[in-house]
C-alpha positions in Angstrom: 28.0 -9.9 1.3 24.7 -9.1 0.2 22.4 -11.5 -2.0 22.4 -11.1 -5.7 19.1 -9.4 -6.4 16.3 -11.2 -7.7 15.6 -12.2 -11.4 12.5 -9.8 -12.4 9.0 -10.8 -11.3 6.2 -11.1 -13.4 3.7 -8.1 -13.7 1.2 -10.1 -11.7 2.9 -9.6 -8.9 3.7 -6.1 -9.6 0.0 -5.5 -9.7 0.1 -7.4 -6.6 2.4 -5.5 -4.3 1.0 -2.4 -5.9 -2.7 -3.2 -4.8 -1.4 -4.0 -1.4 0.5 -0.2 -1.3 -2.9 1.2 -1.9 -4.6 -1.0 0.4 -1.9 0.0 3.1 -2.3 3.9 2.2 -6.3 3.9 2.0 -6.3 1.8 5.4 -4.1 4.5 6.6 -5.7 7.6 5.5 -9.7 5.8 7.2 -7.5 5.9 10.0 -5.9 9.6 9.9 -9.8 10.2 9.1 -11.4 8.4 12.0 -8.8 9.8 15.0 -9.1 13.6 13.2 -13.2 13.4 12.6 -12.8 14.4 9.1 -15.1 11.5 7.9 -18.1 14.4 8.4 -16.3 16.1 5.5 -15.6 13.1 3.3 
């Protein structure tokens, strides 16, 4: 059976995991960028 789920985190680490989503997304979109050569239009 599954684990019970966690007891809720503080909103540190919300801000945390947050930062790191928009990290991951802005990392991705350079990349989408860079292979398309759309950073001329940026």
């Amino acid at each position: 059976a599954p684990a019970p789920a966690p007891a809720p985190a503080p909103a540190r680490s919300y801000v945390i995991q947050a930062a790191g989503v928009i990290g991951t997304i802005a990392l991705a979109l350079f990349a989408v960028s860079e292979n398309l050569e759309f950073t001329d239009l940026i």
